[in-house]
N, C-alpha and C positions, 0 to 999 in steps of 0.2 A: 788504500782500502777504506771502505766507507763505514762508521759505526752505525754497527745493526740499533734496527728502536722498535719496540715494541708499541702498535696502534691499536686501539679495543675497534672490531668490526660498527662499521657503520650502521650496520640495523641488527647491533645487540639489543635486546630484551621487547623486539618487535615478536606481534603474534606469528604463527606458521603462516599465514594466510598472507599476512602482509609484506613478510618476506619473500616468500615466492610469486607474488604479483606483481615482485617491482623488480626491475631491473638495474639495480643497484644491489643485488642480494650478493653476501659474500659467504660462498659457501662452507662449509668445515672440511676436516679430512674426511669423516664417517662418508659426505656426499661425493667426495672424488673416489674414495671407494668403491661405493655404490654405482658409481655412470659409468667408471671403467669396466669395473668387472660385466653390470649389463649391456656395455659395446662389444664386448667381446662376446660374450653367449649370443648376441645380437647378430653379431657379426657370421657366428657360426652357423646360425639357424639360418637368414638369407643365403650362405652359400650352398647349406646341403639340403634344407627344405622347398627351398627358392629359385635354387642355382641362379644367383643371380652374378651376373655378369658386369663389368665395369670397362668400360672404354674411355678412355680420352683423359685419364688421372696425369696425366702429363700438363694438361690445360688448368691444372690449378694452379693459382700464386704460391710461389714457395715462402713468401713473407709479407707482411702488408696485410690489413682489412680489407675484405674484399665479399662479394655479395651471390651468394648462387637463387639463379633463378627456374623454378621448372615446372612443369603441369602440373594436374592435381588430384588423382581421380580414387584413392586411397589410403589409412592411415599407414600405410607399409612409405610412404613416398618419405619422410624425412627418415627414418630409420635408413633406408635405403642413400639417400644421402649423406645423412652423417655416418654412413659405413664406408665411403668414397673417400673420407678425411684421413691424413695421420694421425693416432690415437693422441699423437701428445699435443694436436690441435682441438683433441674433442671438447674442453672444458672452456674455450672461448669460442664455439660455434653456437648459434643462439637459433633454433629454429623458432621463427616468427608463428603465434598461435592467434587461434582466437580467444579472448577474454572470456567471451560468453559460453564456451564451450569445454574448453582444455582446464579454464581458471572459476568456474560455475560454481565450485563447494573448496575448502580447505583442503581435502583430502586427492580429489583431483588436480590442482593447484601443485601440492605436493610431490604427487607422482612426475607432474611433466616437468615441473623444478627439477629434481633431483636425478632420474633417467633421462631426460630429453635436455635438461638445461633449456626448456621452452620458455619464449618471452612471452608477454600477452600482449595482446595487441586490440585497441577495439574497432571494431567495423562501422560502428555507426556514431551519426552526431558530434558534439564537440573533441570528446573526447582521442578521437580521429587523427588531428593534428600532435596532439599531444605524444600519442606513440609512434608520430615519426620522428616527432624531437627526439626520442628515447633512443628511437635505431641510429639517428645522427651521430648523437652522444657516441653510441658506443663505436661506429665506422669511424668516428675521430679518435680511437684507440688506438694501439696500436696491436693488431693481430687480431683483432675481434674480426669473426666475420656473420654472416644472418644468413637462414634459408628463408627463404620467402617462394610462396607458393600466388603467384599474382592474377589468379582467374578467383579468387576471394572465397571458395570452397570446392570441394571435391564434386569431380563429374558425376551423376547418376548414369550417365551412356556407354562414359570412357571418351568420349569423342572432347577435344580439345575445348574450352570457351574461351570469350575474348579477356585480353587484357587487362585490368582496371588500371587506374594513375597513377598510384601509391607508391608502385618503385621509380615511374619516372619523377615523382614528385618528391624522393626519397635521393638522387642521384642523378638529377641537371644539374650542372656546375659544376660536379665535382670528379677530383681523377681515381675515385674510387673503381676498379675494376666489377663488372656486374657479367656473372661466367654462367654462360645458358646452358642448361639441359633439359634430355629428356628420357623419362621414365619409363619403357612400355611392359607392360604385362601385368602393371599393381592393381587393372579394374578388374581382368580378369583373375586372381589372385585372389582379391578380399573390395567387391565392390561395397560402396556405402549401403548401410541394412544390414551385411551378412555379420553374422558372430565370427566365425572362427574364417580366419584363411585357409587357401585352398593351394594344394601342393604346382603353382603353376611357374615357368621359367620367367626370369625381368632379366630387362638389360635395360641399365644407366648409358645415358652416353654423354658425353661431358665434351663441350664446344671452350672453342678460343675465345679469354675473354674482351669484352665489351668497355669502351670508356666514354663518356659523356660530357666529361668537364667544358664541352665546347659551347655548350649549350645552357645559356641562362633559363633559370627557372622562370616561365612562362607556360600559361593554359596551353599551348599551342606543344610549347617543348615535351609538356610533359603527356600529353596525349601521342606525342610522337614517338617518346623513348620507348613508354607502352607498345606502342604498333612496332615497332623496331623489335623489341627482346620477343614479342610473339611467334613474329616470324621467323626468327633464329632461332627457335625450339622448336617452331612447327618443322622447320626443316632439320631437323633431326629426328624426325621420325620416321621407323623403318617403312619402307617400299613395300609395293604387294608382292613383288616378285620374292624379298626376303620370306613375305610371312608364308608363300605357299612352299619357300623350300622347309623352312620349320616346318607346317602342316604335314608334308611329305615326309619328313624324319619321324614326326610321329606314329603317324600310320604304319609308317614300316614298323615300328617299334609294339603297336599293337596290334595289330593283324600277324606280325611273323612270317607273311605271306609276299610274292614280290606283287611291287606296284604296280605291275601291265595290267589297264581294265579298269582300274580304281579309279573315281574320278576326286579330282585333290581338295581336300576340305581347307576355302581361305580365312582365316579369322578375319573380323570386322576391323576395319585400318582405327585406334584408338588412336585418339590422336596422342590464393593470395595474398590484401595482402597478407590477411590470416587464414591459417588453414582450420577446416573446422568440417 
């Protein structure tokens, strides 16, 4: 048995601001308190406000860092993913953020620290590189894993956009697992603008994961891996045929009336590296 030893936290007597902007931050009890108990009320609210639904939890790694990837089209989308986690994975899932947006004041900084366990991440310029060294770092952990949202901010349509680089350039070479999903329902739910969410159904659905170590890091590879994980989350999204049988459950559920006559209302088919 090994003797225990007492280590003083690596960014004691750091401001607020600068502990939760860095990914090195080592959190207290008070903040594992804090994330559980708000995954769980979290957790309860997507299921009875949201009914949100979860497919494919079998396609996660049960050990190992590993990387999930999925569209983007609402602040509901990482909640909604780290609701897909085991709880006693939640303190080493790190949803990839924007700096300039999530990390903008101390105060908001704070909040995605401490409930979201949010990284920052920045979007623009040198500093670019920099925070995929950080996601490195921590995928060479061991059980760390990152959400990353890779269309680099949320939809205004709902409709899917393309890929950027950043997780191919974050994961050629190596046998990190990169495990696709997709979201549907979070634009109509709480699109970008709205204040408050709206009482509408999501389903997660969560694909077989992805591995890349084949492929050296190269301009060429890493535009490819992008076009690779795109397409395996575009094809996880539900079919028209699904969305007019949901449109049909509805309608019966509001009219009361049978469906002979009606003609079927189909919702619009909806279809980085920080999300913002």
């Amino acid at each position: 048995m090994s003797a225990w030893q007492y280590n003083v936290a690596a960014d004691l007597g750091q401001s607020a601001a600068r502990r939760w902007a860095s990914a090195k931050r080592e959190p207290d009890l008070l903040c594992y308190g804090l994330r559980s108990v708000g995954a769980v009320v979290a957790r309860a609210w997507l299921a009875t406000y949201c009914r949100l639904r979860i497919d494919g939890r079998e396609n996660l790694p049960a050990r190992g860092s590993f990387v999930l990837v999925s569209n983007h089209a609402s602040h509901l989308d990482a909640l909604c993913l780290l609701a897909a986690l085991p709880l006693r994975r939640l303190h080493r899932a790190f949803p990839v953020a924007a700096a300039d947006y999530f990390f903008a004041s101390a105060a908001a900084g704070a909040l995605s620290g401490v409930f979201m366990n949010a990284l920052p991440f920045a979007r623009k310029g040198r500093r670019v590189r920099q925070s995929l060294d950080e996601c490195r770092k921590l995928l060479a952990g061991e059980g760390n894993l990152l959400i990353m949202f890779p269309e680099g901010t949320r939809s205004t349509s709902g409709e899917m956009g393309e890929f950027r680089g950043g997780v191919g350039e974050l994961v050629a070479g190596t046998d990190v697992p990169v495990v696709p999903c997709y979201l549907d329902g979070a634009h109509r739910a709480w699109p970008k603008g709205a204040w408050v969410p709206r009482p509408r159904k999501l389903r997660l659905t969560i694909s077989a994961p992805m591995r890349f170590g084949r492929l050296e890091r190269n301009r060429e590879n890493v535009s490819r891996i992008a076009t690779e994980l795109e397409a395996a989350v575009r094809g996880l999204a539900p079919r028209v045929n699904e969305r007019q049988e949901v449109s049909h459950e509805r309608s019966d559920r509001n009219v009361g009336v049978p469906r002979h006559g009606l003609r079927p209302r189909v919702g619009g088919v909806a279809a980085g590296v920080g999300a913002g």
